[in-house]
C-alpha positions in Angstrom: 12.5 -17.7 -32.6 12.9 -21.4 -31.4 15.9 -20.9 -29.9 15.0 -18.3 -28.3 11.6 -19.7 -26.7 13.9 -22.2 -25.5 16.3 -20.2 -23.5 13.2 -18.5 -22.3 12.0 -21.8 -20.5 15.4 -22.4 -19.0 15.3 -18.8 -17.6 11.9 -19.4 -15.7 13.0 -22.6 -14.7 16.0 -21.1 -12.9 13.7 -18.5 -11.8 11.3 -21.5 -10.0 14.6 -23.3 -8.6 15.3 -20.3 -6.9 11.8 -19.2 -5.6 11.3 -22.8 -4.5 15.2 -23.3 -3.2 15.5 -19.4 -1.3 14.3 -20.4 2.5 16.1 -23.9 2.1 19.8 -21.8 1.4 18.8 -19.5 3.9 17.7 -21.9 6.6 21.5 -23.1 6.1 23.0 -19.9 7.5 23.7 -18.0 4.3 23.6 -14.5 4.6 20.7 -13.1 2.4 22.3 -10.1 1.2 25.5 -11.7 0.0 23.1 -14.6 -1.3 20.8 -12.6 -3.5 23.7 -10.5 -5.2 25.8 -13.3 -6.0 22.5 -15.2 -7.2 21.1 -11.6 -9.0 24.6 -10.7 -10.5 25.4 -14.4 -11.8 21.8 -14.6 -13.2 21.9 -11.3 -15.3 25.3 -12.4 -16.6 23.7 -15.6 -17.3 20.2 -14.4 -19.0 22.5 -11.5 -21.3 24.5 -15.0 -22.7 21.9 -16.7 -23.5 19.1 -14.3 -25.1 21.2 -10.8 -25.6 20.0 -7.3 -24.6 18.2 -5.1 -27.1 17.8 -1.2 -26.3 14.3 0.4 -26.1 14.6 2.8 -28.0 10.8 4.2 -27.3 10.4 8.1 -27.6 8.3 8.0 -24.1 11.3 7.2 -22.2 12.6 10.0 -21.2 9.1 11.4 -20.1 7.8 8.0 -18.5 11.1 8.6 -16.1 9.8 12.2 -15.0 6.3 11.3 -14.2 8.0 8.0 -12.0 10.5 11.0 -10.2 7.1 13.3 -10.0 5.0 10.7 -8.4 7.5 9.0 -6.1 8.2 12.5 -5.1 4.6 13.3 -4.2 3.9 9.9 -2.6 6.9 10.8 0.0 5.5 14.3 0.8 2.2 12.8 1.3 3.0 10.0 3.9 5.0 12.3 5.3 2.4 14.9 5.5 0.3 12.5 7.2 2.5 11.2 9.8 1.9 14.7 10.9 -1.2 13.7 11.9 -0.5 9.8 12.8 3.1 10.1 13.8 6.4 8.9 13.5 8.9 6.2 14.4 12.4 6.9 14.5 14.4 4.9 11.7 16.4 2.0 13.0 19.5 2.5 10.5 22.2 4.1 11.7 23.2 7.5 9.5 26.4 8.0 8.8 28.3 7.5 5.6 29.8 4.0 6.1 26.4 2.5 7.4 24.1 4.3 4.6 26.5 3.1 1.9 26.6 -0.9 3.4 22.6 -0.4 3.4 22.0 1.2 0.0 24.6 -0.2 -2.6 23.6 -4.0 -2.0 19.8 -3.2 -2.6 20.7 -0.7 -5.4 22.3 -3.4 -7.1 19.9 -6.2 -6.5 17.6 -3.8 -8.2 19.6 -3.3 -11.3 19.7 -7.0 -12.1 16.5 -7.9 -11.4 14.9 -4.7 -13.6 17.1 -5.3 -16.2 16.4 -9.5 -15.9 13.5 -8.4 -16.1 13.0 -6.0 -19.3 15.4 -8.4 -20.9 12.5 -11.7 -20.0 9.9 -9.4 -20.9 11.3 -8.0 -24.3 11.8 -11.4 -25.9 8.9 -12.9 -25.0 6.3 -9.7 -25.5 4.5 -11.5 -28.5 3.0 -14.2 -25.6 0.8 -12.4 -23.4 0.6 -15.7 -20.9 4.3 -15.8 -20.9 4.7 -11.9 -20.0 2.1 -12.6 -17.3 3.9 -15.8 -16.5 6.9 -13.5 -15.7 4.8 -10.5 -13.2 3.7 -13.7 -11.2 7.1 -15.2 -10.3 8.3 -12.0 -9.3 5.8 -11.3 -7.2 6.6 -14.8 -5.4 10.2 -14.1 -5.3 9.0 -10.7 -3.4 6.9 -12.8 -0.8 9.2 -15.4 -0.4 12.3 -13.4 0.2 10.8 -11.8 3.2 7.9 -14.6 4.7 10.6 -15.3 7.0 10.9 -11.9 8.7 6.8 -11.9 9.6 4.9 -13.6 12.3 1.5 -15.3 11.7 0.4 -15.7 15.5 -2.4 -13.1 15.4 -5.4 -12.1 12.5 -3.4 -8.6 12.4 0.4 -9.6 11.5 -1.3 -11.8 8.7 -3.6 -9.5 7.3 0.1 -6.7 7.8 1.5 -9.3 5.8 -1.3 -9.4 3.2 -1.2 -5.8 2.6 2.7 -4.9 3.3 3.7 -7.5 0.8 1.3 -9.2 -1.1 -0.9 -6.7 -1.8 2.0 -3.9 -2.4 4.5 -7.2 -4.4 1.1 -7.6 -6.9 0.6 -3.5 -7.8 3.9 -3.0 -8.4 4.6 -6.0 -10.2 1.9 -5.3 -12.6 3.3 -1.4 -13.0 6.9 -2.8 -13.4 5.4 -5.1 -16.1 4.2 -2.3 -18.0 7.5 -0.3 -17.7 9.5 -2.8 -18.6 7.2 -3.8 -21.8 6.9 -0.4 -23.1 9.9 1.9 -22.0 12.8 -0.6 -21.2 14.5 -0.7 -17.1 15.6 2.8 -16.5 12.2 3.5 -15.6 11.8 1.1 -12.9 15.4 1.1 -11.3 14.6 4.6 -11.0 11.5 4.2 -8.9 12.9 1.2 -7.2 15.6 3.1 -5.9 13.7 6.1 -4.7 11.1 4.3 -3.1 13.5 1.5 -1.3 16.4 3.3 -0.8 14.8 6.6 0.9 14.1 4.9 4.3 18.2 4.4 4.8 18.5 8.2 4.4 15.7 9.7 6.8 15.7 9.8 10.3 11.9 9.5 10.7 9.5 7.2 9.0 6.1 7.8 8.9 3.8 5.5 11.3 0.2 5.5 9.2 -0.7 1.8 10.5 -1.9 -1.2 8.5 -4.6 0.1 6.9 -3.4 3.3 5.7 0.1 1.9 4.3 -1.4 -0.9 2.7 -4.1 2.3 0.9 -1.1 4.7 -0.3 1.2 1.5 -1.1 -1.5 0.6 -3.8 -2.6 3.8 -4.7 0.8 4.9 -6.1 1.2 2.3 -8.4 -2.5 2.5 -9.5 -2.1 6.1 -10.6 1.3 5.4 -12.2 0.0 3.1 -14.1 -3.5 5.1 -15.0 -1.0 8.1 -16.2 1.9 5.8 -18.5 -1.3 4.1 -20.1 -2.5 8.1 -20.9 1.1 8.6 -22.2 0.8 5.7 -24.8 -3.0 6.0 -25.7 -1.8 9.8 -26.8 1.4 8.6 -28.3 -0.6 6.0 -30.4 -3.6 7.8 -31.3 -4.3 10.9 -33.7 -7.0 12.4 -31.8 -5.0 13.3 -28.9 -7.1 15.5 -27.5 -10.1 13.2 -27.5 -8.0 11.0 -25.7 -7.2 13.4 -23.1 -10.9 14.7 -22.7 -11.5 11.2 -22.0 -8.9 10.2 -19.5 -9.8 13.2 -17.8 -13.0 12.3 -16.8 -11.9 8.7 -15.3 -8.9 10.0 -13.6 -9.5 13.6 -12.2 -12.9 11.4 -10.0 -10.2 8.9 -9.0 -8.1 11.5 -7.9 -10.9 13.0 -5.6 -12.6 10.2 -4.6 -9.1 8.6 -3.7 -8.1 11.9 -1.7 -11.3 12.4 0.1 -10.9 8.7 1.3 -7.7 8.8 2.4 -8.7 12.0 4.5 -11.6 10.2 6.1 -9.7 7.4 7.1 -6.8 9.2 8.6 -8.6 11.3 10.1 -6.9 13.9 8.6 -9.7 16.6 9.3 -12.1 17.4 11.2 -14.3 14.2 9.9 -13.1 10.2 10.1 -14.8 7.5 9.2 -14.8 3.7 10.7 -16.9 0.8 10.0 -19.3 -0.1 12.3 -19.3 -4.0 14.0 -22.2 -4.6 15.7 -26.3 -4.2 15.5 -27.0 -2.3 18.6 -27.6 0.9 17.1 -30.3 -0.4 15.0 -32.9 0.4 13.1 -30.5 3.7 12.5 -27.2 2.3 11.6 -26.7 -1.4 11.0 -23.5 -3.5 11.2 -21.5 -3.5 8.3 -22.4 0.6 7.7 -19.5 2.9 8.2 -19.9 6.5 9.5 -18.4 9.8 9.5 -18.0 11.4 12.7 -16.5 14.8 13.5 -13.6 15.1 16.4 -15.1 17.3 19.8 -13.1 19.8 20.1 -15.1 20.9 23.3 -17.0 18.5 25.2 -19.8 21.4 26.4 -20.7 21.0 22.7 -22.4 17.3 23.4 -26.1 17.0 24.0 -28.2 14.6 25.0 -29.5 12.3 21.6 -26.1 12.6 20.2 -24.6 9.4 18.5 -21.3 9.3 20.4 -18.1 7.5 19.3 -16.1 7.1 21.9 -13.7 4.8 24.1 -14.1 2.5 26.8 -11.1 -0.1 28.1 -9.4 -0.2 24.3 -12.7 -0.8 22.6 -14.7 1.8 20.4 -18.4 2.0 20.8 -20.8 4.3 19.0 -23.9 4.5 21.1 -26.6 7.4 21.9 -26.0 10.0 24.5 -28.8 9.8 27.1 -27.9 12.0 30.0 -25.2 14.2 30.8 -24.0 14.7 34.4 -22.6 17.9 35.4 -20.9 17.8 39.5 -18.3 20.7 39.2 -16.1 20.1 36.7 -16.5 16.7 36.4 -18.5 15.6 33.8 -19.8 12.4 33.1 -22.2 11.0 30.4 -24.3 7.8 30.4 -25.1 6.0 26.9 -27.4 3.3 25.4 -27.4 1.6 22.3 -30.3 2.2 20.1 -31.5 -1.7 20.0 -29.8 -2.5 23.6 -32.8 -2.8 26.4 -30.6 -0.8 29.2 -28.2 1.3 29.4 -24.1 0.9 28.8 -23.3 -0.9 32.4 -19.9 1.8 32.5 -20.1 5.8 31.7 -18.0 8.1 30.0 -15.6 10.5 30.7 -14.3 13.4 28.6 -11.3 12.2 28.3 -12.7 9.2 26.5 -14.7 11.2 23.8 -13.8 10.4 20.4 -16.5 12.6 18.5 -20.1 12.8 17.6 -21.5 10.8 14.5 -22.3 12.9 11.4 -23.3 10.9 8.7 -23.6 7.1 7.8 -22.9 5.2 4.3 -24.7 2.0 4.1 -22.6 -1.3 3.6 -19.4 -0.1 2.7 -17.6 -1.2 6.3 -18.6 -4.6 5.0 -14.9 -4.9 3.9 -13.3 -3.8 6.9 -16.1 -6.0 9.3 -15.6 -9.2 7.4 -11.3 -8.8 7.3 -11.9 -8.5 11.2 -13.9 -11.6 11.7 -11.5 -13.7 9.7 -8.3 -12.8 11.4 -9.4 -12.6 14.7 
């Protein structure tokens, strides 16, 4: 046991050299992708020396694989699905054979060593919860070191991309991997590494949901992944299955919805959206920090005077009262005030500038999204 704690500690020292080495190699003109499989490949050779490679042999294997295919398949058709709505970008690999194998088989074999590094880490030292957590950490540096390069930090909205495209994403799936790796062994993970990395070399279309929705469904997957593997052991462990399954039932089926019903608010996925609101001028009726739920104009003949209006003016979004509508032939044009503002909005508002008419309010919970906002920018 010794002996092996000590290997251990020269493992995770190799793992430091090389989070705190990466950028330095790099800056010398090594090319990453040769770099990390030499590195990955050398280092699984290395770790299988010097602490050996037990099989999981755990009974939940097999089904702890489907529910990653299930999930992973689901979590494509639903960014998909709603880049319906937001829209897409075209991919910018090129498709043929020769280019999709030069993409895929470098990453497919990066993620081999590190997931089975990784089990192999985790197995020995399972017994010592602060080393097993030791382990999730550095990986999630490796993940943000190995691409800091690649982002810009010159505005509050690439770091905050780079807070919920890496960090954010790196943590949750770390901490799922974790739990693979600890109770089912590396199959598991390759196989939802692969899927979920390797897909974007093979489509011609990505999805374009913006910051804040990737950074929702890129945590969200995980999240349930891990809610559902933890059901599959509680009920594995337990004799009262079914108690178990009564229970999880109630905590995960209101995730689910809640979770769903969010998503569609924020996408706009619907007929209703819902943003966070920035200033006071609407007072005493909605406050800053409130978010609320307004529902897309189809037809603009529908608006009357008192509405709340969200709409747009040079880039910005305002949500201020309606106070007169101006009909002159076809044109139409409508004049708005804040609530708490002593004169009217200084510009008017076409049709064409209409966003939709405010529906409902929620107190506080645009806090988040107000406070993010202020600190970046």
């Amino acid at each position: 046991m010794k002996k092996i704690l000590a290997n251990l500690k020269i493992i995770i020292v190799i793992l430091f050299l090389y989070l705190l080495t990466y950028n330095y190699f790099i800056s010398l003109g090594y090319n990453t992708t040769i770099y990390n499989i030499i590195f990955w490949i050398i280092f699984l050779i290395f770790t299988y020396f010097l602490i050996g490679y037990t099989n999981n042999r755990s009974i939940l294997k097999k089904q702890t694989i489907q529910y990653v295919i299930i999930y992973c398949i689901i979590y494509l058709l639903v960014i998909y699905f709603l880049g319906i709505v937001t829209g897409f970008n075209y991919s910018p690999f090129l498709h043929n054979l020769k280019s999709i194998l030069k993409n895929i088989i470098p990453l497919i074999t990066i993620i081999i060593c590190r997931e089975l590094i990784r089990y192999m880490i985790i197995f020995k030292g399972r017994f010592n919860k602060k080393f097993v957590n030791l382990v999730t950490l550095l990986f999630i540096l490796i993940d943000i070191v190995t691409v800091i390069n690649l982002y810009k930090f010159s505005t509050g909205l690439l770091i905050f991309s780079f807070i919920g495209e890496v960090i954010l994403k790196s943590l949750y799936n770390n901490y799922l991997e974790t739990i693979i790796a600890y109770n089912t062994g590396p199959i598991p993970n390759i196989v939802y590494r692969i899927i979920l990395e390797c897909y974007i070399y093979l489509v011609p279309i990505i999805p374009d949901l913006g910051i804040y929705l990737t950074t929702m469904v890129n945590i969200i997957l995980p999240v349930l992944l891990v809610l559902k593997l933890n059901n599959i052991n509680l009920n594995y462990k337990l004799i009262s299955k079914k108690k178990v399954n009564i229970s999880k039932k109630y905590i995960t089926i209101p995730i689910f919805i809640l979770l769903a019903i969010l998503i569609s608010l924020v996408s706009g996925l619907f007929r209703y959206k819902m943003i966070a609101v920035g200033s006071n001028s609407m007072l005493p009726i909605i406050s800053k920090g409130d978010a609320v739920i307004y529902e897309k104009v189809s037809s603009i003949d529908k608006l009357n005077e008192d509405d709340i209006l969200v709409f747009k003016n040079e880039g910005v979004i305002y949500i201020h009262r309606i106070v007169e509508i101006s009909k002159k032939n076809k044109d139409i044009t409508i004049y708005t005030k804040g609530d708490n503002n002593a004169m009217n909005d200084e510009f008017t508002t076409s049709k064409e500038e209409v966003i939709g008419v405010v529906k409902q309010k929620i107190k506080y919970i645009g806090y988040p999204t107000i406070w993010l906002s202020e600190l970046f920018d």
